[in-house]
C-alpha positions as CSV (number, residue, x, y, z in Angstrom):
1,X,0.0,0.0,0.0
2,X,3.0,2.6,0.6
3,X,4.7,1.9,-2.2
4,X,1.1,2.3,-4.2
5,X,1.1,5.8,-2.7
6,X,4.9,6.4,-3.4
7,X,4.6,5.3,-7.4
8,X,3.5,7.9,-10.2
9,X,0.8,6.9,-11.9
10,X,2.9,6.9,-14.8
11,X,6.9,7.7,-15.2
12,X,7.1,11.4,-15.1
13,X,3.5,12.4,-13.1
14,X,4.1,14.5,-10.5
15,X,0.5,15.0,-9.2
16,X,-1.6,11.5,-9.1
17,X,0.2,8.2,-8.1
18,X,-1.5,4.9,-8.0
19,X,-3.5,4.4,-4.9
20,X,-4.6,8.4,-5.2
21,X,-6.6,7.8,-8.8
22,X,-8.2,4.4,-7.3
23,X,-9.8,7.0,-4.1
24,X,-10.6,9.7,-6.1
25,X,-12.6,7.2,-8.5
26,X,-13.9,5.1,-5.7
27,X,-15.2,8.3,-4.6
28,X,-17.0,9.7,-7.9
29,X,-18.7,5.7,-7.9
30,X,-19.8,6.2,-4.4
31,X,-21.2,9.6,-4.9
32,X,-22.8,9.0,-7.9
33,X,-23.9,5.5,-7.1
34,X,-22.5,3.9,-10.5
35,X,-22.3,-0.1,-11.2
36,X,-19.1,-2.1,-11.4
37,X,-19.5,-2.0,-15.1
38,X,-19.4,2.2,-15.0
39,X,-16.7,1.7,-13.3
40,X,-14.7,-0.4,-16.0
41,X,-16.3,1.7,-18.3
42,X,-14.5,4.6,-17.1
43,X,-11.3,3.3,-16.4
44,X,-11.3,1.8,-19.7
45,X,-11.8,5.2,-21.9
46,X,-9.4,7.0,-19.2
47,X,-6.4,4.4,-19.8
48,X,-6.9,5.1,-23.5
49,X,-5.7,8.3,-23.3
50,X,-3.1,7.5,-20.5
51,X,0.3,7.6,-21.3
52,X,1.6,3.9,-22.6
53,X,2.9,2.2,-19.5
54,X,0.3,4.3,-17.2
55,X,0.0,2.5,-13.8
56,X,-3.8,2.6,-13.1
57,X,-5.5,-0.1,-12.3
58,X,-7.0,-2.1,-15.2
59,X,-10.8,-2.9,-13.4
60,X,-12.7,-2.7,-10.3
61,X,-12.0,-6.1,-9.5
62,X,-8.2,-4.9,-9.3
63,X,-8.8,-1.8,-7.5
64,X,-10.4,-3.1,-5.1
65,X,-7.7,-5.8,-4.5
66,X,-5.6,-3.0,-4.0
67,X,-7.1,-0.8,-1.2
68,X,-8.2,-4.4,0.6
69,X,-5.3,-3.8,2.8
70,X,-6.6,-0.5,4.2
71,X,-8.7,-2.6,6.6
72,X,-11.9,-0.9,5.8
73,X,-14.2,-3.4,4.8
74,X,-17.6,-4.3,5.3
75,X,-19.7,-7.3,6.5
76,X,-22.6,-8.2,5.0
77,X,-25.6,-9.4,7.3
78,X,-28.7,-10.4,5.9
79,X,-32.0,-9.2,6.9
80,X,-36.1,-9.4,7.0
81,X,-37.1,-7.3,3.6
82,X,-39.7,-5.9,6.6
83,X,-36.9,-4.7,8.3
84,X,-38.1,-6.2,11.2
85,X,-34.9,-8.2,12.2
86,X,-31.0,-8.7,11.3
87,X,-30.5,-11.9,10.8
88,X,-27.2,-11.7,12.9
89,X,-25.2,-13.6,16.1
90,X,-27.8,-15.9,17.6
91,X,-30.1,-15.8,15.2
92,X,-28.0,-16.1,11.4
93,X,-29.3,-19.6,11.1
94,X,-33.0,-18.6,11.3
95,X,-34.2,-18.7,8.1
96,X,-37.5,-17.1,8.5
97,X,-38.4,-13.3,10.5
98,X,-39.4,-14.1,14.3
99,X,-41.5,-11.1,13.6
100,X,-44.0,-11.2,10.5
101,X,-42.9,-15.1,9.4
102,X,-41.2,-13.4,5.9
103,X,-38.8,-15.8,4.5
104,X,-35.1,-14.8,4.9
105,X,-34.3,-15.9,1.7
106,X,-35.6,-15.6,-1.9
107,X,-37.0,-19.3,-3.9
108,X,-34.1,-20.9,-5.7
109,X,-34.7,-21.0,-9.2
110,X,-33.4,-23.9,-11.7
111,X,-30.4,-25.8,-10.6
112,X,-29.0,-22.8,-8.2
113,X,-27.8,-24.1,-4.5
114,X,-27.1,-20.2,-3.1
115,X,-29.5,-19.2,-1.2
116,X,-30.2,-15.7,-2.0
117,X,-31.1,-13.2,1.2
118,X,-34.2,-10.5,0.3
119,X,-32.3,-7.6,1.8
120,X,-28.6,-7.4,3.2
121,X,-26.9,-4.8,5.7
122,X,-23.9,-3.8,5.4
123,X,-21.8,-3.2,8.6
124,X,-19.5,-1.0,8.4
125,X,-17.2,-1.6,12.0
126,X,-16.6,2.1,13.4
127,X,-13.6,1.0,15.3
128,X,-10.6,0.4,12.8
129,X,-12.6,3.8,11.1
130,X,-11.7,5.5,13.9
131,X,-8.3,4.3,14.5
132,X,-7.3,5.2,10.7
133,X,-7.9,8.9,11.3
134,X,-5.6,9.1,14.1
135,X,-2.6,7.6,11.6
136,X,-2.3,11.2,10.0
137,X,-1.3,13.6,12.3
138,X,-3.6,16.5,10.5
139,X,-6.5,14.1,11.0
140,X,-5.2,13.4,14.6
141,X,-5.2,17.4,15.3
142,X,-9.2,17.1,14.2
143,X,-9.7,14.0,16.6
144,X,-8.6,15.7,19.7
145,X,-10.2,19.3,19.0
146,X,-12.4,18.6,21.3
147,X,-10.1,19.2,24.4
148,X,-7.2,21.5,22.7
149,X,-9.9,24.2,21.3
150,X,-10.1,27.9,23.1
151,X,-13.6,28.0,24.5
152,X,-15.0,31.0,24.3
153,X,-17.9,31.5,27.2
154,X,-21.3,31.9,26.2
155,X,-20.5,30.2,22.6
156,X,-21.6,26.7,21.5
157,X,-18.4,26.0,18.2
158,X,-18.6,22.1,19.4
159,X,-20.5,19.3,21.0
160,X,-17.8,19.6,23.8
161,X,-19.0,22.8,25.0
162,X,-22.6,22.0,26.0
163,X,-23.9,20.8,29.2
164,X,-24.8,17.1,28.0
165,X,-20.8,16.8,27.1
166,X,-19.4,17.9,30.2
167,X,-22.2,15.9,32.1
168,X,-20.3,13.0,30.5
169,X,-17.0,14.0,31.2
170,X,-17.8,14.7,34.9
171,X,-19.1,11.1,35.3
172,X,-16.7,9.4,33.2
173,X,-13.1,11.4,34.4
174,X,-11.1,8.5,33.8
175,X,-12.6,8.2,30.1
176,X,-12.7,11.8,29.5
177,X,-8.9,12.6,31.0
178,X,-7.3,10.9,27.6
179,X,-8.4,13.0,24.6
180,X,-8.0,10.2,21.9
181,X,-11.4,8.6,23.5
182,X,-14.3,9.2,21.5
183,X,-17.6,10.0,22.3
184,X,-20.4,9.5,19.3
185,X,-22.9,12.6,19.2
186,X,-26.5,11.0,17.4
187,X,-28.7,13.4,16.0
188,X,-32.2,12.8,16.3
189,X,-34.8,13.4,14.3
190,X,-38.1,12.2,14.3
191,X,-40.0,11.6,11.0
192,X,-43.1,13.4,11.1
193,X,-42.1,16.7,12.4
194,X,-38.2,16.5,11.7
195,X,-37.9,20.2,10.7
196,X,-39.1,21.2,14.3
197,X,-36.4,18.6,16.2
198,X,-33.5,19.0,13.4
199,X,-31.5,20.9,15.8
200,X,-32.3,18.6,18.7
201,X,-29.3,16.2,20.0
202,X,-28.2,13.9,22.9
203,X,-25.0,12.5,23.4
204,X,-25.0,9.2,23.8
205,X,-22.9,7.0,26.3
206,X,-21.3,5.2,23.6
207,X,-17.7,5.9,24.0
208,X,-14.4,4.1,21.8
209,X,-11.0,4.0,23.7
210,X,-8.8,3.9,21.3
């Protein structure tokens, strides 16, 4: 992965290398919510007019390969298409909701053996997240804001300076004393009348040490 981020993206670029064209196109897929084939699609015109020799990864497939060793991947849990349950833990081998009795999985078709879930969630762990951004020392300075900031009195610039935060940190010390700790902040907001709670939040007792 370094020496991805070291290497031009071709033999005389001095402002893309290889890993920094597969996240800036893993990002336009993600914002724009384009297929694997888009993807190709794209990389396949943009190595065209690429330089002979050019260093960018040939498919998705390969890209992906690539960034695997980041450590940011996702697990895949499937799940009532009532979204009544997660099939998940104790209850992956059910194969039927506990709930409203929907199958789990779809009816096989031909000579297929996969069984095939209705819906899947994907779980995105928040802990090695969290760790990455305290690998750059810029990211790092963001990360512990919270504790190194000038408060002013009388003005709200962060979480950290209302009451429900220093609630927290009064009954958590210990927790609160090393600034790498994080606290998750959930915003609320209730369907029917979301404009009216939008600016409503609580901070939950959810805490990473890191």
């Amino acid at each position: 992965m370094l020496k991805d981020s070291d290497e031009p993206l071709w033999d005389g670029c001095t402002n893309h290398n290889k890993l920094s064209v597969v996240a800036q196109v893993f990002t336009i897929k993600s914002d724009h919510e384009l297929s694997e084939a888009d993807y190709d699609k794209i990389i396949e015109w943009a190595r065209s007019i690429l330089p002979k020799g050019n260093r960018l990864k040939e498919n998705f497939y390969a890209a992906k390969s690539m960034i695997k060793s980041l450590g940011l991947g996702y697990q895949k849990i499937d799940m009532c298409p009532n979204f009544c349950m997660l099939y998940y833990l104790e209850n992956a081998k059910l194969t039927v909701c506990m709930t409203c009795g929907h199958s789990c999985y779809k009816p096989r078709t031909g000579r297929g053996k996969t069984l095939v879930a209705y819906e899947k969630l994907r779980y995105f762990p928040i802990t090695p997240r969290l760790q990455r951004l305290f690998m750059s020392p810029r990211t790092t300075e963001y990360m512990t804001w919270h504790q190194s900031n000038d408060v002013v009195d009388g003005v709200m610039v962060h979480p950290s300076n209302g009451e429900a935060w220093k609630y927290f940190n009064s009954v958590h010390p210990h927790f609160s004393a090393e600034s790498r700790n994080v606290s998750w902040v959930v915003y609320i907001q209730i369907q029917p009348i979301r404009v009216i709670f939008c600016s409503l939040f609580l901070l939950v007792g959810h805490t990473h040490g890191l």
